[in-house]
KOLMAR-392224 format. One record per residue (C-alpha): x, y, z; residue in three letters. Coordinates in steps of 0.02 Angstrom, whole numbers, plus 32768, in hexadecimal, padded with zeros to 4 digits. Each point is the difference from the previous one (the first is absolute). Last residue first. Layout:
% KOLMAR-392224
XYZala/...
This chain:
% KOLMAR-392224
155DF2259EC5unk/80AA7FE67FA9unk/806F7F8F8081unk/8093804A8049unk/80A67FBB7FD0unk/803D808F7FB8unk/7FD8806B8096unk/80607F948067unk/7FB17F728057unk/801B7FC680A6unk/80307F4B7FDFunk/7F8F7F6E8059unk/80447F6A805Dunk/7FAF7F62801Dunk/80027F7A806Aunk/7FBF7F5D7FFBunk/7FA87F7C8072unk/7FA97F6D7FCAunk/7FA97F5B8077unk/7FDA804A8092unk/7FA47FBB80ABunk/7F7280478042unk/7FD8807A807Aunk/809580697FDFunk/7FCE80B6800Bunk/805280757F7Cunk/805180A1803Eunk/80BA7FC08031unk/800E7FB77F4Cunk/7FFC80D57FD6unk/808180048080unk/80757F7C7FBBunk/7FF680417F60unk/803080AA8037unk/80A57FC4806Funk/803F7F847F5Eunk/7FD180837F80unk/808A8061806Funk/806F7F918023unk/800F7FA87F58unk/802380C17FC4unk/807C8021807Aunk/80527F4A7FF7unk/7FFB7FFD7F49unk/806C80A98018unk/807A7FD98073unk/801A7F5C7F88unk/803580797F7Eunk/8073804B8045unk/80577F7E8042unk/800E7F9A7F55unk/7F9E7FEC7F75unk/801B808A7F6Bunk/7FBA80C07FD0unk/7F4A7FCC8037unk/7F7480177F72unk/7F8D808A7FEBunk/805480577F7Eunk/809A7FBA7FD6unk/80A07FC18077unk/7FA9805D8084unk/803F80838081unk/7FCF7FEC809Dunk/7FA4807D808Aunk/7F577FB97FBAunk/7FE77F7E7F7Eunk/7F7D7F998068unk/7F92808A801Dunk/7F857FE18096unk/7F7380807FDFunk/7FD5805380C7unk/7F8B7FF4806Aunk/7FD07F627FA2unk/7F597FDB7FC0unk/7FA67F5C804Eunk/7F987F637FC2unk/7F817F878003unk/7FD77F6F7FB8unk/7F937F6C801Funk/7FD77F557FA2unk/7F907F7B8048unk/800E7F4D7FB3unk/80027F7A807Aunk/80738032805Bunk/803380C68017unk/805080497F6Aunk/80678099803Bunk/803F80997F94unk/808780688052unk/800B80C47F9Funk/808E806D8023unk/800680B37FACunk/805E80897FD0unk/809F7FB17FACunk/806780687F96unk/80487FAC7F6Cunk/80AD7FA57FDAunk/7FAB7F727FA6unk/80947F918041unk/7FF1803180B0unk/7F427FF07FFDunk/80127F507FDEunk/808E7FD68085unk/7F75804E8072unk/7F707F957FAAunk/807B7F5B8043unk/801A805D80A6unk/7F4E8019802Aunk/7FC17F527FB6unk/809B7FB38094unk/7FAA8086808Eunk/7F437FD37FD4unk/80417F32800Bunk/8043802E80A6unk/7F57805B8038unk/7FAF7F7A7FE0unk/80547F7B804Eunk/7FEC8064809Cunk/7F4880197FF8unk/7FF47F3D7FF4unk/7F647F9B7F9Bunk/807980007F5Aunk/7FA37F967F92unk/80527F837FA7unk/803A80147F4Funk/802380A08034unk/7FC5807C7F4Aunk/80A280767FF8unk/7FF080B07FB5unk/8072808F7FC4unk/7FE380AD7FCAunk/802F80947F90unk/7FAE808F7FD8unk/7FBA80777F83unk/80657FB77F69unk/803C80897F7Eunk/7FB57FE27F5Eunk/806780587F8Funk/7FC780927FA8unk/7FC87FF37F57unk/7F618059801Eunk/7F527FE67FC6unk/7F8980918023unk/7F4D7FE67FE4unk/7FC3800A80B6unk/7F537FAD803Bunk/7F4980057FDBunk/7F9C7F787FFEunk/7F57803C8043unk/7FFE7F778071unk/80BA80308034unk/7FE780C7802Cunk/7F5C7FB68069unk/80927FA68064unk/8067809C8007unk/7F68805C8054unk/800F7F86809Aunk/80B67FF08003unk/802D80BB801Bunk/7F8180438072unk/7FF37F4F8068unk/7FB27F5B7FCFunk/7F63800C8059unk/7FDC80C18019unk/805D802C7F4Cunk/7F887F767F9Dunk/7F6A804E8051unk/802C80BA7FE5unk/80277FC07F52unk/7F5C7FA67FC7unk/7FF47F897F97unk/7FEC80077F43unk/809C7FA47FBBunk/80027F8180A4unk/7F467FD07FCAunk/803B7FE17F48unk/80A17FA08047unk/7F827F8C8059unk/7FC77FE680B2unk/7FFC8093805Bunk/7F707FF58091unk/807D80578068unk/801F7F4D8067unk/801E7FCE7F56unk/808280757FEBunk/80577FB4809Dunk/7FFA7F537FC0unk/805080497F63unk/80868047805Eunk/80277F69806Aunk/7FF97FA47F53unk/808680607FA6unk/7FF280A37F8Cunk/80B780257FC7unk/7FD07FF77F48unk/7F4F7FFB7FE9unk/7F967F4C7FD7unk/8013800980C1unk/7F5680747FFCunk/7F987F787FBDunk/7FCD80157F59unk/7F63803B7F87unk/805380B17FE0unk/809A7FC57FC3unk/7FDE7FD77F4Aunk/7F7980847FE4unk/8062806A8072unk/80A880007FA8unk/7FB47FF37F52unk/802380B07FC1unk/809B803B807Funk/806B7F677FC5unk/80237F5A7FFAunk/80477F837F93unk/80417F557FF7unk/80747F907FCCunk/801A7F4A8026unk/80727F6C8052unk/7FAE7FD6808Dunk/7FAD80828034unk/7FD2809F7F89unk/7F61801E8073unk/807580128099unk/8071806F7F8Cunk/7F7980827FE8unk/8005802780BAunk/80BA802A7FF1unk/7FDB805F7F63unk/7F7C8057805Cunk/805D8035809Aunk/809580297F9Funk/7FA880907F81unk/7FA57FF47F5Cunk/800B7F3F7FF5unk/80597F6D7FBAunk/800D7F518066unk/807A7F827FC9unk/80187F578020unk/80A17FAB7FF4unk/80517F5E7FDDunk/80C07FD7802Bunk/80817FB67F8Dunk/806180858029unk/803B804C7F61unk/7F7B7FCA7F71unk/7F787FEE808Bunk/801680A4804Cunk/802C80477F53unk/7F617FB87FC2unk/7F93803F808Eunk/804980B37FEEunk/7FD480077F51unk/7F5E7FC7800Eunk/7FDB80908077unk/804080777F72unk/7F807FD07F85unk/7F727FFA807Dunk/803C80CD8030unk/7FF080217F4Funk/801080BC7FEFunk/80928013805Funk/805480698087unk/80337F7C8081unk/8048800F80B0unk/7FF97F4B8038unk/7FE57FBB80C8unk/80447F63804Cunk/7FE87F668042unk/80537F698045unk/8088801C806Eunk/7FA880A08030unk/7FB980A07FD7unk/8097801E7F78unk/7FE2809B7F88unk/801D7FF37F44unk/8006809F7F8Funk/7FC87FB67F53unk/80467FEF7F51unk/803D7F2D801Dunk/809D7FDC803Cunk/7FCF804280CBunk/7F8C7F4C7FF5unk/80857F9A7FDFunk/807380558080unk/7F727FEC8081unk/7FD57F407FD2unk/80BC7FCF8017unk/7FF6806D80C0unk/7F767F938019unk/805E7F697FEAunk/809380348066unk/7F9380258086unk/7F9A7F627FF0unk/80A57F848016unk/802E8076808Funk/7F5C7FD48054unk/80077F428002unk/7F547FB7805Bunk/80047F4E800Bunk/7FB47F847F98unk/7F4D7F9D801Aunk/7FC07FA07F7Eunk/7F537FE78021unk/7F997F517FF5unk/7FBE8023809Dunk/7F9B80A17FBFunk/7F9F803880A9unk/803D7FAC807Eunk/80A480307FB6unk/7FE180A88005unk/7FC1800080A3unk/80967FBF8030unk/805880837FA7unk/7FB4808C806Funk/7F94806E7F94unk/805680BF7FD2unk/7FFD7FEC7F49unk/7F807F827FAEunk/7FC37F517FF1unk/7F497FD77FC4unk/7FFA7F687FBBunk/8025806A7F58unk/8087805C804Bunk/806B7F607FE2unk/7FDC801F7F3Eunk/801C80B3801Bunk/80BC7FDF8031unk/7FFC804180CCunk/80598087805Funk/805680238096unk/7F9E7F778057unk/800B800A80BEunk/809B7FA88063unk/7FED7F868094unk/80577F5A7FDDunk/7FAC7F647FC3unk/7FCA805F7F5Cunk/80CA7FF77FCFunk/803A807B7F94unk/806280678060unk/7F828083801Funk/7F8F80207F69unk/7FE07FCB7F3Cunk/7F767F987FCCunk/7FF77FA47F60unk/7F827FA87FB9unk/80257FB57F5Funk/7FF680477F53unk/80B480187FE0unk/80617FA48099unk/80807FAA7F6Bunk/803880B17FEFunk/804F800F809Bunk/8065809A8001unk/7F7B80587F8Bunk/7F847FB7807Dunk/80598069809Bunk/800080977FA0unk/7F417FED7FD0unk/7FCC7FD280ADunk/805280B2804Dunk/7FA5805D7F68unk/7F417FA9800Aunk/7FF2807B7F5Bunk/808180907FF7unk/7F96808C800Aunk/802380A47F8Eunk/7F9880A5801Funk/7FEC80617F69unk/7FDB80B7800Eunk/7FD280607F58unk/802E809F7FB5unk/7FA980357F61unk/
């Protein structure tokens, strides 16, 4: 029989960073920023024995702190986690399975077997055995319930779920139990009188499509019943966008100042989008007003800026070498993410002073790159 297993590398980021520092095994660790809870910087991610007092991803490092003060706090090092998680995806493609990457620290198996269990094992003792890494592993009859099946698997299990005991397991739980199902969507559900994945399973379309929209609203009842594609593919994962970010340690409270700091994130994604080599279609500005208050919004281009065009390239998607040429075309590009940033900044209103900014492009996608629906 075929079988999806998803593979999570357990508190991944936190793992890497203790298998530098072994003499940290079994303390708190939080990872995030530079390091330094004094600064501003939000947790990346957190050991499970710091999670414990209740740290977690996205919370401000002071908060961390306030919250475990006995912490170690290290910086964030993401070239030490790519190279890791490109260890754990060659280990994983040795086994009999088609292997596709959803991230630095997961991915999804291809298996035809007829001991699914048996095979999950196997991937968390090659993980160990070759990374030194632990694993949990969900197995299921499609992604969506393997994924699902991997929450139950956590820390450091295996577990299964499939069309038979989907609803008696799911049925009792709050809609965000469901992949991609976040709180603003579950506040809206309850607005609906939709509290449970069991309710979500057996409500109404018409009602779903007039308050979430013709596609989203019926794909959410698509989720409760736990349905979802089969199809693993060994493609690579291709990354949707790239951005940059700066936390001010003081407040910017100046229009001016931020519109500088918008142009020097523009330029730094630019040099980004350069060396992906992909179309860009559009410009997205996030802005964290003080104390906590998180906006974005964003724009399409008229037109895809293409960083490779009208110069031929050393290899696909890459420049041919430094020089004149080359700097023409980081200034086209810069310019150009630099112009559309700067007017989506242009539609926030600053009433309060700022404490992140980032910018972020997004490729047009080619028809390989489109998502299954």
């Amino acid at each position: 029989m075929e079988w999806v297993l998803h593979v999570d590398l357990d508190q991944f980021i936190a793992a890497v960073e203790i298998a530098r520092h072994p003499e940290l095994r079994g303390e708190p660790v939080v990872v995030g920023g530079a390091g330094d809870p004094a600064q501003r910087g939000v947790v990346a991610t957190a050991s499970y024995e710091a999670r414990a007092f209740g740290v977690h991803s996205g919370m401000p490092l002071r908060t961390a702190q306030r919250k475990c003060p006995d912490a170690v706090f290290l910086p964030s090092d993401s070239p030490a986690y790519e190279e890791v998680s490109e260890r754990v995806m060659a280990a994983l493609r040795e086994l009999p399975v088609v292997v596709e990457v959803a991230g630095w620290d997961e991915a999804f198996l291809g298996a035809e077997t007829d001991d699914p269990e048996s095979l999950a094992q196997r991937v968390r003792d090659i993980v160990r055995r070759r990374c030194g890494l632990e694993c949990s592993v969900g197995i299921g009859d499609n992604k969506l319930r393997a994924k699902t099946a991997t929450g139950f698997a956590k820390p450091g299990g295996i577990h299964r779920l499939t069309r038979s005991d989907w609803l008696p397991v799911m049925a009792h739980r709050s809609p965000d139990a469901l992949w991609g199902v976040g709180s603003r969507t579950v506040k809206k559900l309850a607005e609906l009188g939709i509290t449970t994945v069991g309710e979500l399973a057996e409500a109404d379309r018409d009602q779903l499509a007039a308050r979430f929209g013709p596609t989203m609203g019926p794909f959410f009842r698509v989720l409760a019943h736990g349905w979802g594609d089969r199809e693993v593919t060994a493609t690579p994962h291709v990354a949707k966008s790239r951005s940059r970010e700066t936390t001010f340690q003081r407040n910017l409270t100046e229009r001016a100042d931020a519109d500088a700091a918008v142009r020097e994130l523009a330029r730094r994604v630019a040099d980004d989008v350069i060396a992906e080599g992909r179309p860009v279609a559009r410009v997205a500005v996030k802005v964290r007003f003080a104390p906590f208050v998180t906006r974005t919004r964003s724009t399409t281009l008229s037109e895809p800026v293409d960083p490779v065009a009208g110069y031929r390239a050393a290899e696909p998607g890459r420049p041919a070498a430094s020089g004149p040429a080359e700097n023409v075309q980081r200034n086209r590009v810069g310019d150009a993410l630099e112009r559309a940033a700067l007017t989506v900044l242009g539609r926030f209103e600053f009433d309060r002073p700022v404490r992140l900014l980032g910018v972020r492009a997004e490729f047009a996608e080619s028809s390989a790159d489109a998502p299954e629906r």
